[in-house]
N, C-alpha and C positions, 0 to 999 in steps of 0.2 A: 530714528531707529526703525521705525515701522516703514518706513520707504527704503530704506537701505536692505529690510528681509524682502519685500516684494523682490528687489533686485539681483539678490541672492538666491530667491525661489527660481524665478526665469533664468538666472543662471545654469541651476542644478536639476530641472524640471525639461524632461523629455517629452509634450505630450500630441499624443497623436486624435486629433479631435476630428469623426467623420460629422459633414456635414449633408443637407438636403442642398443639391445640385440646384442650380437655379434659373433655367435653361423653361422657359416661358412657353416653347412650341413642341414639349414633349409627348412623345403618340400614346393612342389608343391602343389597346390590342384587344378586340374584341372576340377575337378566337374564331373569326367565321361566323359569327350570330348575332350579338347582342349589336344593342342602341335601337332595337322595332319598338316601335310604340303600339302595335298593337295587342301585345298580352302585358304580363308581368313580367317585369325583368330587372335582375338582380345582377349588379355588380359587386366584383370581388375584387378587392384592391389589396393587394398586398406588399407589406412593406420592404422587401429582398425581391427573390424570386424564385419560381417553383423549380422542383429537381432537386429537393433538400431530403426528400423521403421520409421526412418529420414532419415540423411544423407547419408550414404554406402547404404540401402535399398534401397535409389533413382538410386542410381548409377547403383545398380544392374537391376533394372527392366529395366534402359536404354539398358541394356547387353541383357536382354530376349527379348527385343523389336529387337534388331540388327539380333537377332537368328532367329526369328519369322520372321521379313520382308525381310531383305537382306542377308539371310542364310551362315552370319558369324558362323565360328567356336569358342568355347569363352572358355576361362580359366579363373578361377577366384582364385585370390590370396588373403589372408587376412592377415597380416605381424602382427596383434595382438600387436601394437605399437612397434615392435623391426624389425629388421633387414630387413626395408627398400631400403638399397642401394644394397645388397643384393638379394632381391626379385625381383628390377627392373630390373638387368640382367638377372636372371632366367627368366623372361616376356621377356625379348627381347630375348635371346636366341630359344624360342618356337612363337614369335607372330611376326604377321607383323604390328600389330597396338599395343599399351600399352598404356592403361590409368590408370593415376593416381593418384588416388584420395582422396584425405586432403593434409594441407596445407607443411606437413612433409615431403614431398618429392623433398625438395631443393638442394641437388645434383643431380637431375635428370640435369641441365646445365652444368655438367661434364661427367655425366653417357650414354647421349643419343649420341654424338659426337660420341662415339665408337661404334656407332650403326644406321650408315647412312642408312642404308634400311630400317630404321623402321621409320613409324610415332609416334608421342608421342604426350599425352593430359595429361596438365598438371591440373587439378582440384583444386580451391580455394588458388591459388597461382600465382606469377609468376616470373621467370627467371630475374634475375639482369640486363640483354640483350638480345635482343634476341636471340633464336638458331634454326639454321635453319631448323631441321624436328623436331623441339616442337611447337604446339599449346597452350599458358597457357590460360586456361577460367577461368575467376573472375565473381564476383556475387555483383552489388549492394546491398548487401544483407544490406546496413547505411539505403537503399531507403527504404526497401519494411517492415524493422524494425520500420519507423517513423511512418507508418501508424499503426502497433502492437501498438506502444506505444499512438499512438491518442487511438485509440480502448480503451487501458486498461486504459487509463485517463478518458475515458467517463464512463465506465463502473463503476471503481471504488468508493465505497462510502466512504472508509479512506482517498482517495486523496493523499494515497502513493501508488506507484507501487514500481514492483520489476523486476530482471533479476538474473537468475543464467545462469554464465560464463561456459563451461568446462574446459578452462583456460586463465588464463591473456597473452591471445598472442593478435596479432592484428587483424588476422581475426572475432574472438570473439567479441571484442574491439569497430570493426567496427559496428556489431549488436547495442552493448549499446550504443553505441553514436547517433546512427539516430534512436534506442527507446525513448533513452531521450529526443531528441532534439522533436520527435510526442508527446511525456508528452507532454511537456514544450508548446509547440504549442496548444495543446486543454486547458491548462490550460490559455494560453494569449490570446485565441479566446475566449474563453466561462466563464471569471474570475474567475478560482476556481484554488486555490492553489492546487498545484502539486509538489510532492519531489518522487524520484524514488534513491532504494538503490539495491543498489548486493551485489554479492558476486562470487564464482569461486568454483569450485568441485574440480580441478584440476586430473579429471579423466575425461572418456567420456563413462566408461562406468559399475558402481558401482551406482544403483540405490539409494542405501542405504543413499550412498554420499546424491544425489541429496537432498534426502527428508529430510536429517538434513540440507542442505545448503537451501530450501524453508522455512522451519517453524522455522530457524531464522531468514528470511525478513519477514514472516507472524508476527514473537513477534515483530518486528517493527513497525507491523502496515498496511505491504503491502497485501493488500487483491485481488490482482493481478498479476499471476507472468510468466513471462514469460522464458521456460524455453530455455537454447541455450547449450548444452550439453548431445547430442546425446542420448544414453541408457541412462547415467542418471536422463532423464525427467519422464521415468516411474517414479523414485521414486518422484520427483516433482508433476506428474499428483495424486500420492497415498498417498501425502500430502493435496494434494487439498482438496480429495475428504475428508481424514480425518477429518481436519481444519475446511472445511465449504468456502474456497476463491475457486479462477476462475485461471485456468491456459491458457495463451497461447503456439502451440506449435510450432514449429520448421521445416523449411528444406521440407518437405513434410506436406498433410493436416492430422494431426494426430486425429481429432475431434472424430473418429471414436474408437477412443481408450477407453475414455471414455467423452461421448458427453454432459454429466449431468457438467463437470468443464471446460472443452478445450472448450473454448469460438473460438476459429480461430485458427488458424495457418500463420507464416512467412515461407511462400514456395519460398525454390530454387528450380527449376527445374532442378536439375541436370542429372537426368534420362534423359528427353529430349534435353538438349543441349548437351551432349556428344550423341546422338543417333542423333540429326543435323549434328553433324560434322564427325562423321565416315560415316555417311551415303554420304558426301559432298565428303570424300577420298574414298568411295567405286565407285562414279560415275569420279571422277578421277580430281576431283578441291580442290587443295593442299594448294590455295594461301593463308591459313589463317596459314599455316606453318610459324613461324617465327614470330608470333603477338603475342600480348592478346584480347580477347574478353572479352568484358565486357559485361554481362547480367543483362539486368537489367527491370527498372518494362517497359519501352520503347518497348523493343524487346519482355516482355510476358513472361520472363524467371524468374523473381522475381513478388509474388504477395501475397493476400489473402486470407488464403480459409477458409470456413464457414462448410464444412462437406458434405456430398449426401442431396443428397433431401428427405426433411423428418425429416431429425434429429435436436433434439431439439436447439431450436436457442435464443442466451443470446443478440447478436447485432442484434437490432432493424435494420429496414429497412432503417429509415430514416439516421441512421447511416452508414451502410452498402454506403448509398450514396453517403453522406458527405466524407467518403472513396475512393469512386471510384473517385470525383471531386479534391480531395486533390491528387489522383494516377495522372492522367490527369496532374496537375498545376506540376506536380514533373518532368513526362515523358517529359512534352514543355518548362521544367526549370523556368519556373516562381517560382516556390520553390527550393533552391537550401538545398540540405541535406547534410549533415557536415560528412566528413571524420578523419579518423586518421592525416594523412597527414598535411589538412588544416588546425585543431587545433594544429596542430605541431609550423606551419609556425607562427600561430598568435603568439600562446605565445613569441616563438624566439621574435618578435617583441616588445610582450608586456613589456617580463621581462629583455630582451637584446640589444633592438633597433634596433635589426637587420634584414634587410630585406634578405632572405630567396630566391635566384633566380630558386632553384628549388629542387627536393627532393634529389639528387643524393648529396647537398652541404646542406643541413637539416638533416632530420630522417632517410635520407640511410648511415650516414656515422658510426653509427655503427652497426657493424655486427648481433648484436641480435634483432635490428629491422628486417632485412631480413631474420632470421631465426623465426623470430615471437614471442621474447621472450620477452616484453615488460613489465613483472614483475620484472625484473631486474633495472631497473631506477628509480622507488621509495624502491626499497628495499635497493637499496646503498645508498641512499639520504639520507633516514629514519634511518638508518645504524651510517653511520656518525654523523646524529644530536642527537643521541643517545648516540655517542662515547664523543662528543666536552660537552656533560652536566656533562658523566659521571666522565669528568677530572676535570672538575672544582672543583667537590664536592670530590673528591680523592685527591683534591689539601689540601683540609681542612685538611684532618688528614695526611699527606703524602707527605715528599719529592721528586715527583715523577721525577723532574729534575735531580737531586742529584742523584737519585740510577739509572736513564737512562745511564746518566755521565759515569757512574761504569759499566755498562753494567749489573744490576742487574733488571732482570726481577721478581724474583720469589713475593717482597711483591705485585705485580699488580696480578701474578696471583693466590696469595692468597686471595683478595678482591674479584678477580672477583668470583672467588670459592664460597667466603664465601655469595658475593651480589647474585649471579644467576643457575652456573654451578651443583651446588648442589642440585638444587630444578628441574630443567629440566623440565617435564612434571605435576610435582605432583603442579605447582601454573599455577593461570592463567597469558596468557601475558602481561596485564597491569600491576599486582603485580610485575613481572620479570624486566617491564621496569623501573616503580617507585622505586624497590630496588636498580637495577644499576644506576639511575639515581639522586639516591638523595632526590627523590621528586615528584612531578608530569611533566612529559614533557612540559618541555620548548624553542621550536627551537629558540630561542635567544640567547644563546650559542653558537649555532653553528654559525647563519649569526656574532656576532664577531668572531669568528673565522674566517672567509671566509674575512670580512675586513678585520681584521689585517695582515690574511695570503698576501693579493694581495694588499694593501697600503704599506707593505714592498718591494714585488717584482716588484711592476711597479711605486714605487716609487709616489702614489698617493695624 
């Protein structure tokens, strides 16, 4: 049974997995400057590539700031989503400082070991342990989202908002949880129903993506949307503007982009906190070697922002307020904002009984939580309860025990043929799912199967 759902899953399972290129002689870009060895010099590696007007562009300006006051030498790498681990040697081999920035660079706690003279800054991530010449900086970025989402709850007049993902990992993940959780908060202060929908680009940086992933939460309804997907929020913002809805932006104040729909922005300051901390190892104080920092709206590193002065402005003042008093209750923990993590632990409790002593024995114990791939656990679920319907109803016309017996696969993979493999792209995925399945999706299939599977083996 359980080899027959895997077979079922890869049947009905679409997925598109990027990986890190693997391409051995890939260049430098040192922008004209870096790899001298005679000052200090800092490279900056970044996971995508710059021109995003958000994230990597924060990083970077942090880099021109280091240039400008504390007359580092600077390189700057852009890995263009591939060849990662790769890149961070090529940085350490040339830099006495490496920063590295997106959440992708999770071999950096094997890679920097072999590289004791360097400091390493490890951006929107962090190390399993600590290691002792990495610094990992994290970003309450749950905190400074709850407020986006009060914001877009106020604003909105459908009383749907929206979030487009750049993908279902947890860093992402993190954003729409303490957005929805500021909805849900403006919507139970001020009694106006509030539903907030996403969705994922699964790129960060195909605008085109972005703007067919916004104007199908706009045909839902969401006349709000906030985008969390690097470059592809231009196409987000160029949906707005199409549409006639309000977009919020991301990572830095992108308002300026176009001021008439970017109502605000959720800014990390990442520029700034990696130009704190290099700045901290240029004066020769290391001690944050071997931690995580967390930045958040407390420290002034997550917040805000409304655009320069001048430019047209969608949040009212007295909002604007209400904002700063809701930032306050957050920073002195009187509001506490909801993490990955901690809806982790609840559910464990709710649907398992189990209490949860800490994350290393919860959501760290599998590995694609720590690599951030957390599209993975409802796609095996959804997988499976897909698989346990479709046997049912192949049970009607089909001996399917009988020719397992036999070792004969072929009439399954003639059904599946004839139900799904056939049609591939040219139906849509509900139609796909209701012909392998029978009928309309019914996960009660599956949970008896999960009973009877575990009243057999533990004898219940």
């Amino acid at each position: 049974m359980k080899k027959l759902l895997s077979v079922l899953l890869c049947a009905v399972m679409v997925l598109s997995l990027a990986a890190c290129g693997k391409k051995d002689d890939a260049p430098i870009d040192d922008a004209g400057n870096g790899g001298d060895a005679d000052g200090l010099t800092v490279a900056l590696v970044v996971a995508g590539k710059l021109g995003d007007r958000s994230f990597y562009d924060s990083s970077k300006e942090g880099l021109d700031r280091m240039v400008a006051d504390l007359g580092v030498k600077p390189i700057v790498i852009e890995c263009n989503n591939e060849n990662h681990d790769i890149q961070m040697k090529n940085a350490a081999e040339k830099a006495n400082i490496v920063v590295c920035v997106g959440w992708e660079f999770y071999n950096v706690e094997t890679i920097a070991p072999d590289y004791p003279e360097v400091n390493w800054i490890w951006v929107d991530n962090a190390t399993s342990a600590p290691v002792s010449n990495v610094l990992n900086i994290t970003y309450a970025q749950n905190e400074g989202s709850f407020l986006a989402g009060y914001i877009a709850a106020a604003v909105s007049k459908s009383g749907v908002v929206g979030a487009v993902g750049g993908d279902d990992v947890d860093t992402i993940n993190d954003f729409i949880v303490g957005y929805t959780q500021g909805a849900e908060y403006y919507g139970t202060e001020n009694g106006k129903e509030i539903s907030v929908v996403k969705n994922y680009s699964n790129t960060y940086d195909d605008p085109a993506v972005g703007k067919d992933c916004a104007i199908a939460l706009n045909d839902q309804g969401a006349d709000v949307i906030f985008q969390i997907a690097s470059a592809c929020g231009d196409g987000v913002f160029e949906a707005a503007k199409e549409k006639g809805f309000y977009a919020i932006g991301v990572d830095s104040d992108q308002k300026y982009i176009d001021p008439d729909v970017i109502i605000c922005s959720m800014k990390k300051e990442v520029g700034d906190s990696i130009y704190e901390a290099v700045k901290a190892f240029v004066a020769g104080d290391d001690s944050r070697l071997g931690t995580t920092w967390v930045a958040d709206l407390a420290t002034g590193f997550v917040g805000i922002g409304y655009g320069d002065e001048g430019a047209t402005q969608q949040v009212p003042d007295e909002l604007k307020a209400e904002v700063e008093a809701l930032a306050q209750k957050i920073a002195n923990g009187e509001i506490t904002v909801d993490e990955i993590p901690v809806l982790w632990n609840a559910k464990y409790k709710e649907y398992l009984g189990v209490d949860v002593p800490d994350d290393t024995h919860g959501c760290l114990q599998d590995i694609h939580w720590a690599m951030g791939d957390m599209g993975y656990f409802p796609s095996y679920a959804l997988g499976s309860a897909y698989g346990a319907q479709a046997i049912a109803d192949l049970r009607k016309t089909m001996d399917l025990d009988a020719q397992w017996a036999a070792g004969d696969m072929e009439p399954l993979k003639a059904a599946l043929k004839e139900r799904v493999w056939q049609w591939g792209s040219m139906k849509e995925p509900q139609w796909l799912v209701q012909s392998l399945c029978g009928g309309k999706f019914d996960p009660h299939y599956f949970t008896k199967y999960l009973k009877e599977k575990y009243t057999e083996l533990y004898l219940l």
